[in-house]
Backbone as numpy.savetxt, mean C-alpha at the origin, in Angstrom:
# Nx Ny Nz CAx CAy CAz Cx Cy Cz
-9.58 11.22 -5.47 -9.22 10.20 -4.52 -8.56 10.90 -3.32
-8.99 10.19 -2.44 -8.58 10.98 -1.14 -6.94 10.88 -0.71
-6.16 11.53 0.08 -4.86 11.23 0.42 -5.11 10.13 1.43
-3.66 9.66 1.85 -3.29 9.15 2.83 -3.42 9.56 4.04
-4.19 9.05 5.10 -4.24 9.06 6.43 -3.31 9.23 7.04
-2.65 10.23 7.99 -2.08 10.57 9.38 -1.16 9.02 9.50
-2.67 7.59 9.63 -2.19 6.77 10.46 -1.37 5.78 9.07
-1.97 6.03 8.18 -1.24 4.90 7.15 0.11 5.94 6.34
0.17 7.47 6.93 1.22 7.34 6.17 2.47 6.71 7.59
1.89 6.96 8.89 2.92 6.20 10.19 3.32 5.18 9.64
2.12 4.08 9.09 2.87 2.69 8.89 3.69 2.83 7.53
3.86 3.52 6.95 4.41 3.38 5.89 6.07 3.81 6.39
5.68 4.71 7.76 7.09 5.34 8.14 7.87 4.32 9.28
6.89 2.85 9.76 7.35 2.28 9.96 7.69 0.97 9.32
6.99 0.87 8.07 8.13 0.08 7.49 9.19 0.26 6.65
9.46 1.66 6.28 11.34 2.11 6.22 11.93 1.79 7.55
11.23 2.02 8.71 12.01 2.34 9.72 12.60 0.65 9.99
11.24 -0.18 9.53 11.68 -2.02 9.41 13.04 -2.18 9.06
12.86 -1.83 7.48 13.94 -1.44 6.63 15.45 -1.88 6.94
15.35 -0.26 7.52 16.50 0.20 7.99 17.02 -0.12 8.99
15.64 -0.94 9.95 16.47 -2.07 11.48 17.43 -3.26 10.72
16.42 -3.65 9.68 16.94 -5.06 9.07 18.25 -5.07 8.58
18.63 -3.69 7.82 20.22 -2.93 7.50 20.72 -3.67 8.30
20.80 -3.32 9.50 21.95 -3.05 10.54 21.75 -4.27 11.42
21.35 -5.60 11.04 21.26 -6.46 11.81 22.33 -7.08 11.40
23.37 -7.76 11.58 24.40 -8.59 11.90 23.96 -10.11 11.40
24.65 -10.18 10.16 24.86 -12.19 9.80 23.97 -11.95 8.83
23.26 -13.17 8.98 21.92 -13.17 8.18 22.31 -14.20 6.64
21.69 -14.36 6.01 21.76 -15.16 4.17 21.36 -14.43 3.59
22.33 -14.81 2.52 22.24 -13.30 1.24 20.85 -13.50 0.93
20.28 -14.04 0.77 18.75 -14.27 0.37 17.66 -13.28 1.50
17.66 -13.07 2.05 17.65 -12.11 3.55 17.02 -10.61 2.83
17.83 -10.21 2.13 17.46 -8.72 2.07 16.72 -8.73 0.46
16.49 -9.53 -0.27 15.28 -9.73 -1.63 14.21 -9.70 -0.98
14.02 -11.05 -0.05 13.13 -11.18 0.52 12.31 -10.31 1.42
12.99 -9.92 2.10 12.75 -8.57 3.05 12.09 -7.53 2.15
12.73 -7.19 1.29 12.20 -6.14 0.09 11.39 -6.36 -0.21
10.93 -7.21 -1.02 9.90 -7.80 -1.45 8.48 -7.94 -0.32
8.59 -8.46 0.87 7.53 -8.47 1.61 7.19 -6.92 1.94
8.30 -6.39 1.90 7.98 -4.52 3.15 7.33 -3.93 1.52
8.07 -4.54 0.08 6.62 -3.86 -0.58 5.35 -4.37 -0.95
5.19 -5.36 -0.76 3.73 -6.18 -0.37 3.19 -5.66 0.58
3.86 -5.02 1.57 3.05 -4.02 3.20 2.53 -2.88 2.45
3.96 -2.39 1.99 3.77 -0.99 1.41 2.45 -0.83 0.15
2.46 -1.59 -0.90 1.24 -1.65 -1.90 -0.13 -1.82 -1.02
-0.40 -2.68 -0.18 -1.56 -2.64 0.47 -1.83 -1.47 1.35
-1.00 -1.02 1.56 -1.14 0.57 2.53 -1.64 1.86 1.49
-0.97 1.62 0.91 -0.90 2.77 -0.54 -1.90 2.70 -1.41
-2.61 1.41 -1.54 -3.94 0.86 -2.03 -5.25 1.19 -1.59
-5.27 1.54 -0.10 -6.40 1.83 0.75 -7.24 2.99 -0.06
-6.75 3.92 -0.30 -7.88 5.08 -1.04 -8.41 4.81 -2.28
-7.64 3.91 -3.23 -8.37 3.74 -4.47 -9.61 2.59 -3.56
-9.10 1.96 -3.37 -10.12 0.28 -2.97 -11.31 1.28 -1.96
-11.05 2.17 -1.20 -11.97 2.88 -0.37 -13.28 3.41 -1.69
-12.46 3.90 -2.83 -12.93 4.96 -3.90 -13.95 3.71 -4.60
-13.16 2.86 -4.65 -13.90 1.50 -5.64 -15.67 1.05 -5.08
-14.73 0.94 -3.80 -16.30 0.36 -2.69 -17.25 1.44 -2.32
-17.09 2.44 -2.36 -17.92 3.70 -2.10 -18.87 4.22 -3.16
-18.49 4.01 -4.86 -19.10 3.68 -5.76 -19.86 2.35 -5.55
-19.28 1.44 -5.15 -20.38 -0.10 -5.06 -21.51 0.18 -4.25
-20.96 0.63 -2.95 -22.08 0.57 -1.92 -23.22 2.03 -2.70
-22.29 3.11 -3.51 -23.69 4.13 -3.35 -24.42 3.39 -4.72
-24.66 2.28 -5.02 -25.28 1.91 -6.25 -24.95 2.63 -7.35
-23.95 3.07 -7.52 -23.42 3.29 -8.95 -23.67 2.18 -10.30
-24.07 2.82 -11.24 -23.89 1.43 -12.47 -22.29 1.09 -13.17
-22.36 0.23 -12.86 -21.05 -0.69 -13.15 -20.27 0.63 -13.92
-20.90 0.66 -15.33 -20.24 1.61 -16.20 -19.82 3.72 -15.52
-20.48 3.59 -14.51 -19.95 4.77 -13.54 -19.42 4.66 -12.67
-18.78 3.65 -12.52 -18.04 3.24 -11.24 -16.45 3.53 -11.89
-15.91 3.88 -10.85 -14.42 3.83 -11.28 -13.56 2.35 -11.17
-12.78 2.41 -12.72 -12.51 0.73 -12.63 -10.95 1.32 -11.60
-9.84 0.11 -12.15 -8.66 0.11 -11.25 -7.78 1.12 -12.10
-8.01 1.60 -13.19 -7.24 2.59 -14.27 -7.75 3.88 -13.58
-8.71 4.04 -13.59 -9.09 5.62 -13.57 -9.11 5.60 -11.66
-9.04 4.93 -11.44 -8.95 5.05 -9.76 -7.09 5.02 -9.45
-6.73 4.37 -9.98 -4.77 4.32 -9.48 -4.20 5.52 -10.26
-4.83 5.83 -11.51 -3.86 7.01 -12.34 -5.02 8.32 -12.12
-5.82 8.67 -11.58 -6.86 9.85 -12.03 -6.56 10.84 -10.46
């Protein structure tokens, strides 16, 4: 499986950088920073996802048979 892109590891460096704006913002509800977490790793999993799902569809499109295709096990851990 291929690495991370130049450009997706940027976004990944801008959403710490989210992060760490959201730190230092002033006031806010305690409910504020779960939430926050929770969405920046919903960004982060779909960013970090791109090379297996690239790996998945690249087997689909070259007509691979189902049973040679890489499922979501051998594509996230291999």
């Amino acid at each position: 499986m291929r690495d991370l892109t130049d450009a997706e590891q940027h976004v990944l460096d801008l959403l710490a950088e989210a992060w760490q704006g959201a730190l230092e913002l002033p006031g806010g509800h305690p409910a504020d920073s779960p939430e926050m977490v929770h969405h920046l790793h919903a960004a982060q999993n779909i960013i970090l996802a791109r090379p297996a799902v690239e790996q998945q569809n690249d087997a689909r499109d070259k007509g691979l048979p189902e049973s040679d295709q890489p499922n979501h096990r051998t594509a996230l851990f291999s």
